[in-house]
C-alpha positions as CSV (number, residue, x, y, z in Angstrom):
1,X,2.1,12.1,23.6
2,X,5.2,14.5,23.0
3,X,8.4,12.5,22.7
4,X,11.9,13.8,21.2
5,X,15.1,12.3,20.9
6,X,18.1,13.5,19.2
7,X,19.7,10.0,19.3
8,X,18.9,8.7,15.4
9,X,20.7,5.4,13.9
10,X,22.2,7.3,11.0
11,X,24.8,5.1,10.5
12,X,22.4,1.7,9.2
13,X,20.6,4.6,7.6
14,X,23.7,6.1,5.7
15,X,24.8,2.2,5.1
16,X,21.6,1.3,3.1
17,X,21.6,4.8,1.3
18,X,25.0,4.2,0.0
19,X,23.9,0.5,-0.9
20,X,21.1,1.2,-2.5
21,X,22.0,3.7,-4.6
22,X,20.1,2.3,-7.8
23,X,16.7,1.8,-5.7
24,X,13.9,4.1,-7.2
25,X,10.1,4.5,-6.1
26,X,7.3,5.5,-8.4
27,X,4.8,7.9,-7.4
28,X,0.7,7.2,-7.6
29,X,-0.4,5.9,-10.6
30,X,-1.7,9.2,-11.6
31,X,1.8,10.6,-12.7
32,X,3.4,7.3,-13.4
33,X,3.8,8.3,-17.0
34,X,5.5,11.7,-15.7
35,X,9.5,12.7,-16.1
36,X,11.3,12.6,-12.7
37,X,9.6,14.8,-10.6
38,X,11.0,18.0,-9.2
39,X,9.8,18.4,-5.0
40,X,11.1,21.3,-2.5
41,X,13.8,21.7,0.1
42,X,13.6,19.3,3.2
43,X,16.3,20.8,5.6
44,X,17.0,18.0,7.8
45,X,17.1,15.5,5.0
46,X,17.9,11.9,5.5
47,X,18.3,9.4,2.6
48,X,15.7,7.0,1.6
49,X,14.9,4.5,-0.9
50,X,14.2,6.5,-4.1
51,X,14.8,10.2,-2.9
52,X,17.5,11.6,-4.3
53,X,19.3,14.9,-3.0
54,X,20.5,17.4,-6.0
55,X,21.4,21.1,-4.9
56,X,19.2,21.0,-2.2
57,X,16.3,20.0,-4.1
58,X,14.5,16.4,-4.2
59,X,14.1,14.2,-6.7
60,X,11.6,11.3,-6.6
61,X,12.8,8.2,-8.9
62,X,10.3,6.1,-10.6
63,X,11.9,3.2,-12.2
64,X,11.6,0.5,-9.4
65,X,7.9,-1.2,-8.7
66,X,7.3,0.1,-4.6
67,X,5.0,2.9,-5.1
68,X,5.6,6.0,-2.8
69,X,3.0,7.1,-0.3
70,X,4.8,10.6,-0.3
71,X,3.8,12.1,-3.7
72,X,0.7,13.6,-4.2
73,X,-1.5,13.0,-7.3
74,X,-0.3,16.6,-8.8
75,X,3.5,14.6,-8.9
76,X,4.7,16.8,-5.9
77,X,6.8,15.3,-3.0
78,X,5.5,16.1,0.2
79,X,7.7,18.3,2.7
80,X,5.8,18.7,5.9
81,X,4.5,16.9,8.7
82,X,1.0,19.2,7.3
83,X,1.5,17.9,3.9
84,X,1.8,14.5,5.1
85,X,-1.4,14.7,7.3
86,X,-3.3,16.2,4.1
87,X,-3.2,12.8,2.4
88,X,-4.1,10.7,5.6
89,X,-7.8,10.2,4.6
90,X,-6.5,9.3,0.8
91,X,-4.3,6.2,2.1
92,X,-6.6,5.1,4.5
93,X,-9.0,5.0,1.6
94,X,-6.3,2.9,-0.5
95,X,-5.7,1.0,2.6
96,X,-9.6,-0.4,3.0
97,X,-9.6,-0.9,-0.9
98,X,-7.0,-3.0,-2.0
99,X,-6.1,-4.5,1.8
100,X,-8.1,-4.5,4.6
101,X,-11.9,-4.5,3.2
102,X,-14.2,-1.2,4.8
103,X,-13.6,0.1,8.5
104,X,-16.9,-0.8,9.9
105,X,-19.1,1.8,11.7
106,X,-20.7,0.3,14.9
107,X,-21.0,1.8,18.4
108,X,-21.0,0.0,21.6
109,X,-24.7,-1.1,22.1
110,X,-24.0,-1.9,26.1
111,X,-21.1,-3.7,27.9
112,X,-21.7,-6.6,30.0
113,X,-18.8,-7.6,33.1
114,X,-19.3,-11.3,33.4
115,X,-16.7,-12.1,36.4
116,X,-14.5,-9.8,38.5
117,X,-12.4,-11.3,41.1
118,X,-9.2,-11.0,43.1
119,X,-6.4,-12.7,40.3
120,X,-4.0,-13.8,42.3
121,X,-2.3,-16.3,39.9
122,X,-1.0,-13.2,38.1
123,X,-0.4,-11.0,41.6
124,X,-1.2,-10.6,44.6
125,X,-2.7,-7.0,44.0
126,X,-4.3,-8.1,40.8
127,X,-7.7,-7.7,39.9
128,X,-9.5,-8.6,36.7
129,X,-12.9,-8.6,35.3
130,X,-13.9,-10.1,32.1
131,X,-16.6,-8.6,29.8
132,X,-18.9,-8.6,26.7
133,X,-18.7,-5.9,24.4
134,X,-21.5,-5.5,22.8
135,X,-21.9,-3.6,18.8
136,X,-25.3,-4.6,18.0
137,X,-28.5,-6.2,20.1
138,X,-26.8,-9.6,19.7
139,X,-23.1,-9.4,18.7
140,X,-20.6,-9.4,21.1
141,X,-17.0,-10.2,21.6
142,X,-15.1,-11.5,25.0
143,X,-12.0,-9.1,27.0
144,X,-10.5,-9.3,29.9
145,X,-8.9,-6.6,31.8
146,X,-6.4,-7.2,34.3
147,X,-5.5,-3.8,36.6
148,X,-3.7,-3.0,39.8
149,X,-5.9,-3.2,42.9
150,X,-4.4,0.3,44.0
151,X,-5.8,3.2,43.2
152,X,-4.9,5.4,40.1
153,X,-4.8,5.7,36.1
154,X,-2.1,3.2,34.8
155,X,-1.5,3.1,31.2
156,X,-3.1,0.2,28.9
157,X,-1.3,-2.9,27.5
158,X,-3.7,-4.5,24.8
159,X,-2.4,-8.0,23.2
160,X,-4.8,-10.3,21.4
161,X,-5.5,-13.4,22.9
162,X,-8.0,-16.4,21.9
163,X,-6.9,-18.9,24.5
164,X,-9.4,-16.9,27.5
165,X,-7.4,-18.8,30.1
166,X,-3.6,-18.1,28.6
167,X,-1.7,-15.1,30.7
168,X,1.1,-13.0,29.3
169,X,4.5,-13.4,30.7
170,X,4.6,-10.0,30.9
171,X,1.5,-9.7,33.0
172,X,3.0,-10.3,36.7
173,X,5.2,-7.7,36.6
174,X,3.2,-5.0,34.8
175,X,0.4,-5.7,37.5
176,X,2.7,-6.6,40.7
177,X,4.9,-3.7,40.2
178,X,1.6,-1.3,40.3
179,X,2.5,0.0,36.1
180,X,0.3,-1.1,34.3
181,X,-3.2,-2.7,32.3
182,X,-2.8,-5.8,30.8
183,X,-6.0,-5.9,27.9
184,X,-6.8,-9.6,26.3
185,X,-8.9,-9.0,23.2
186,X,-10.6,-12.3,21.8
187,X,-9.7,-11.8,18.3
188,X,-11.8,-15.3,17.5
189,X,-14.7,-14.4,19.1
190,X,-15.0,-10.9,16.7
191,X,-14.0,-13.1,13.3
192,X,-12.9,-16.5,13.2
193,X,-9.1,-16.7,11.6
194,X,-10.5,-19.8,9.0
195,X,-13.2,-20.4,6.9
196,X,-16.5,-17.9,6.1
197,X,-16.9,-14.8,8.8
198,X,-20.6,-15.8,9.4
199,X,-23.7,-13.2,10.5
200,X,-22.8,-14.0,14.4
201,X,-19.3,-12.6,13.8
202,X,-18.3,-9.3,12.5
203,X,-19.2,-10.7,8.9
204,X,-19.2,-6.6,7.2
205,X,-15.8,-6.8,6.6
206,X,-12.4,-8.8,6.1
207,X,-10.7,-10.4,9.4
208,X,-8.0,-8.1,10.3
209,X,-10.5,-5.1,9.6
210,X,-12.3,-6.9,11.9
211,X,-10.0,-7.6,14.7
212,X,-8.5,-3.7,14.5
213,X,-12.4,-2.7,14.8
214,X,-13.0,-4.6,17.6
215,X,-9.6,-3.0,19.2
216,X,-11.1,0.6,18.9
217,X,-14.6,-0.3,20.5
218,X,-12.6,-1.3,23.1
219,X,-10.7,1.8,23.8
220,X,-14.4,3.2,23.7
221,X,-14.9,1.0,26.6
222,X,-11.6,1.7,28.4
223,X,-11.7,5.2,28.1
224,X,-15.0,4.8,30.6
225,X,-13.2,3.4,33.1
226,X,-11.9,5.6,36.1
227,X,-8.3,3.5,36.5
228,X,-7.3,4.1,32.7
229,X,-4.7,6.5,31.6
230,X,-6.1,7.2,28.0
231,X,-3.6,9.0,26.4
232,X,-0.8,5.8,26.2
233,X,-2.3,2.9,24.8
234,X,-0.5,-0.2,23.6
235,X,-2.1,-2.4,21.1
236,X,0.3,-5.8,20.6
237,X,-0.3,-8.4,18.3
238,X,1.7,-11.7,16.8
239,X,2.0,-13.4,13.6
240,X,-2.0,-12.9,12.7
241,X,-3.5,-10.3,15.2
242,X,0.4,-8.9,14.7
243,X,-1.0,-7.9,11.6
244,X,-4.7,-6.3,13.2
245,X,-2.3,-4.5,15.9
246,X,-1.1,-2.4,12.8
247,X,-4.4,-1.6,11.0
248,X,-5.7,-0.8,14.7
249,X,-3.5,1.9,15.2
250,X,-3.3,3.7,11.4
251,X,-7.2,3.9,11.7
252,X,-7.4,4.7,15.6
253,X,-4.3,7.6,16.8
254,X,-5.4,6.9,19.9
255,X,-3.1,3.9,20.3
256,X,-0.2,5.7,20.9
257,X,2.5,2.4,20.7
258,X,2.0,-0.4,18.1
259,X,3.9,-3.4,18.7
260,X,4.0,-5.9,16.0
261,X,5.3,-10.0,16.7
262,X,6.2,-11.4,13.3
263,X,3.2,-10.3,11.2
264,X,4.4,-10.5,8.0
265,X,2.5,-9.7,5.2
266,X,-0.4,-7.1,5.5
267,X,1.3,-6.8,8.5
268,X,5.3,-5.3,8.6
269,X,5.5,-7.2,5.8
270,X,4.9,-6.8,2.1
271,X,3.5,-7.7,-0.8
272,X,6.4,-8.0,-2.7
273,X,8.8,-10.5,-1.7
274,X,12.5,-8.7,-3.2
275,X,13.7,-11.9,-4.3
276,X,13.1,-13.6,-0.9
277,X,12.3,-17.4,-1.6
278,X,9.9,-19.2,0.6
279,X,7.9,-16.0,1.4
280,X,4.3,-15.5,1.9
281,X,4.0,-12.0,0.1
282,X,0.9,-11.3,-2.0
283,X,-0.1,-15.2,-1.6
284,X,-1.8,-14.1,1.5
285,X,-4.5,-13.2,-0.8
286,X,-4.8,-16.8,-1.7
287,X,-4.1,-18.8,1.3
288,X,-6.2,-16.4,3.6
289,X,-9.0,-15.0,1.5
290,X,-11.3,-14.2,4.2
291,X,-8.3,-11.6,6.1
292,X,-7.4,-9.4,3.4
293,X,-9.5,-7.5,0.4
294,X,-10.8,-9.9,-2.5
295,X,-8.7,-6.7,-4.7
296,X,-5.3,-8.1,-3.4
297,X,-6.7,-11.4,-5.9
298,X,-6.1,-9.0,-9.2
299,X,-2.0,-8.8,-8.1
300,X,-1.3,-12.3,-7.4
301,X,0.5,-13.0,-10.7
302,X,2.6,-10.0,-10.4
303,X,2.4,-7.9,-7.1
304,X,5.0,-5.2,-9.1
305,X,1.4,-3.7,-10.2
306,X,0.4,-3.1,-6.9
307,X,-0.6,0.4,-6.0
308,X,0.3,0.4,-2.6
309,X,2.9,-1.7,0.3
310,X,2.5,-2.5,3.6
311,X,5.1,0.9,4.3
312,X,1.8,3.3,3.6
313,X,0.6,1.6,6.7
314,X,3.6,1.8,8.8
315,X,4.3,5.4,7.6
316,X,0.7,6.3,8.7
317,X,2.0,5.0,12.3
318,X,4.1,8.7,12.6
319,X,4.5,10.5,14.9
320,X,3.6,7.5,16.8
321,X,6.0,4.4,18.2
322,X,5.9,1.4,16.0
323,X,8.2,-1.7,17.4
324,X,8.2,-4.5,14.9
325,X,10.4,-7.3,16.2
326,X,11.3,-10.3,13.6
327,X,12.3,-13.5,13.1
328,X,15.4,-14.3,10.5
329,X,15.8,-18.0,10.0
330,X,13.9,-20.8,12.4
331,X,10.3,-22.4,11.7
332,X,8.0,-20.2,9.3
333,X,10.7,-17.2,9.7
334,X,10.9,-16.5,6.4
335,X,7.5,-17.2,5.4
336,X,6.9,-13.6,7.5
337,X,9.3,-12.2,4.9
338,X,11.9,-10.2,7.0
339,X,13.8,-8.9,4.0
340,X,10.4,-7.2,3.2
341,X,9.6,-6.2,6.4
342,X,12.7,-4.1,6.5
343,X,12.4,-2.9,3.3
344,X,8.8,-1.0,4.1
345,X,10.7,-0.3,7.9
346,X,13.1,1.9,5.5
347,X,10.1,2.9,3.2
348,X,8.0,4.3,5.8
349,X,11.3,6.2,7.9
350,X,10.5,9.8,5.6
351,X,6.9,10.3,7.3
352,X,8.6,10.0,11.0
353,X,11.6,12.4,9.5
354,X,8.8,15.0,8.8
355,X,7.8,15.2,12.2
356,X,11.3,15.0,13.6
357,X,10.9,11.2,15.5
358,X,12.9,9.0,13.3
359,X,13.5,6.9,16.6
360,X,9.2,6.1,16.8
361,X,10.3,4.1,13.7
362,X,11.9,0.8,15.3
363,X,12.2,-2.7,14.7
364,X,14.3,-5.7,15.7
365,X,15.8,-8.9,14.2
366,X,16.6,-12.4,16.1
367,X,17.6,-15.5,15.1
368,X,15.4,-18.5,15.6
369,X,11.3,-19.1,15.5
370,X,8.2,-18.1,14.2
371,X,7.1,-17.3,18.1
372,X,6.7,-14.1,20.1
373,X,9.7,-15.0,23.1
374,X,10.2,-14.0,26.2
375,X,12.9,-11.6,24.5
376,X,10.7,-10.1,22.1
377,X,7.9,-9.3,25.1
378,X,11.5,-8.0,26.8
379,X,11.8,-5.6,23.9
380,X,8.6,-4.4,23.6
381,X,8.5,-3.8,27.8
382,X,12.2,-1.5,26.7
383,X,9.9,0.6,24.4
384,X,6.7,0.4,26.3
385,X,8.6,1.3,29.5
386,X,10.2,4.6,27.7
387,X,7.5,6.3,26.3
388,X,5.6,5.7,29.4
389,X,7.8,6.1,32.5
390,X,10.7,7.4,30.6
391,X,13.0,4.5,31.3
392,X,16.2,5.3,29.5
393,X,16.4,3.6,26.3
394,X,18.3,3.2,23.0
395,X,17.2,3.8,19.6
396,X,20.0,2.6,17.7
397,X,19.4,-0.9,19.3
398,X,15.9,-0.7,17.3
399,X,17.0,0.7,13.9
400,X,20.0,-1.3,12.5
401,X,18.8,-2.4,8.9
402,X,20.1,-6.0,9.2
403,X,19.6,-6.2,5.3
404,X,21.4,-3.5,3.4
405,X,22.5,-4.9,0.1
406,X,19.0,-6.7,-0.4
């Protein structure tokens, strides 16, 4: 997927600079006891938290706690999109360690389609089958796939879902107007979301490990399909599997839009709350042992020591489209930590400035609930409906830092 825009929101950008002049970012922990480091020339250089410009030459800060995915272990700053893709496998490999627990290695064993009918409560030219995947002799989890009757390759809308009988607002037009897939992905039938991940479910790894895995093997599946336009892929998540949409798409490029519902943390979402109160931040590794890496326990006094934020994971995103739309202020808002969310949003921007796509880097902010609404699926449809059709669309909508003096 190739997509360019010139049309970049440098005014929020040039707002939080200026506010945030102070704000500094440490490098790895290998050169934390290193002066200020010295980096090359970046031509088309746009400010971000703890880069500072001198004479044409970049300086990487290190007094504030929120390490920096963008200097390398010999203290240099990286400069190009090649750079950048030189330290993929490294902060993937920090990624499974201290967040997500190991990407799991299975292969479809065989696929079973256990219905197909004509679904007319979604359309009238709808057809959907539902399906067992399974990744051993006796695992399995449930999707349902939802396509246009007519022929043709129509790109792939992939939400989780763990209510088998629940349909997507969105679904009735994406399948009535001929555009689209429409995926459901049982999250709970791969790893329940409470209590132990027993032998029957995907039990090698952590939850959201789990649920991203599951996402992949299913592109495995879809890419065997003769109605499937492979190369645009949206994988969607909220709250929960908000956060699995994201670790789906850094480990898998083949999900060429992420789309994020209120994730919060290990999501868009930090560890480190920024003064926040009533945030979840690095309790997550408390209150939801079984999602997230048993390493995230040896922070939760102080997540400052941390060697890593949720923005390595969003930066990994580029040059891919990542939409994360938030919540500011009704029921369990805050508890998704939006001030945090936007600080990795701005965190993360330098990896999508390497590659020239600042405007793949997008997210939104509403008033009112904890929910995915019928305006956040409208957003996501605004993006989805770009990068896939080439509806017009505009960035600056999705890149207005709604926080810049936090």
């Amino acid at each position: 997927m190739q997509i360019k825009l010139v049309i970049i929101s440098a005014f929020a950008i040039i707002i939080y600079f200026f506010s945030n002049k102070e704000n500094k970012i440490i490098p790895d922990k290998e050169v934390h006891n290193s002066d200020t480091i010295v980096a090359g020339t970046v031509p088309d250089y746009i400010p971000q938290p703890g880069l500072i410009k001198n004479n044409s030459i970049l300086f990487w800060g290190k007094e504030d706690n929120l390490p920096s995915p963008f200097v390398n272990s010999d203290g240099s700053v990286v400069t190009t999109a090649e750079e950048w893709e030189s330290r993929r496998e490294v902060l993937l490999g920090m990624l499974e360690y201290y967040v997500y627990g190991p990407r799991p290695d299975f292969k479809i064993n065989r696929v079973e389609v256990t219905k197909e009918y004509n679904d007319v409560q979604v359309s009238k030219n709808a057809v959907t089958h539902e399906a067992r995947i399974y990744y051993d002799e006796n695992r399995f989890f449930n999707i349902r796939v939802t396509r246009p009757k007519e022929e043709g390759k129509y790109p792939i809308i992939m939400r989780y879902e763990s209510n088998e009988n629940y349909r997507f607002p969105i679904e009735k037009n994406c399948i009535g107007d001929g555009k689209y897939i429409v995926v459901a992905l049982n999250n709970l039938s791969v790893a329940p979301d409470k209590g132990e991940i027993t032998r029957e479910y995907m039990h090698e790894t952590k939850a959201i490990m789990a649920w991203g895995y599951a996402a992949s093997l299913t592109v495995d599946y879809l890419e065997t399909l003769n109605f499937v336009d492979s190369t645009n892929i949206t994988i969607a998540g909220m709250s929960r599997t908000g956060k699995a949409a994201i670790c789906a798409g850094i480990y898998d490029e083949r999900f060429s839009i992420i789309v994020a519902n209120n994730s919060g943390a290990a999501g868009a979402s930090g560890f480190r709350n920024f003064g926040e109160n009533g945030t979840q931040a690095i309790n997550i590794a408390k209150h939801e042992p079984t999602w997230v890496s048993e390493k995230l326990l040896e922070y939760i006094d102080d997540a400052s020591k941390l060697p890593l934020d949720m923005h390595y994971a969003r930066a990994l995103i580029a040059p891919r489209v990542i939409l994360t739309t938030e919540a500011s202020d009704g029921a369990d808002a805050i508890w998704a930590g939006p001030v945090s969310t936007y600080k990795m949003w701005l965190s993360s921007d330098y990896a999508f400035e390497l590659y020239n796509c600042v405007d793949h880097n997008l997210i939104h902010l509403r008033s009112g609930e904890h929910a995915q609404l019928w305006e956040d699926y409208l957003r996501m449809m605004t993006v989805v409906d770009y990068v896939c059709y080439g509806k017009s669309f505009d960035p600056f909508l999705f890149r207005v830092n709604q926080y810049p003096n936090r």
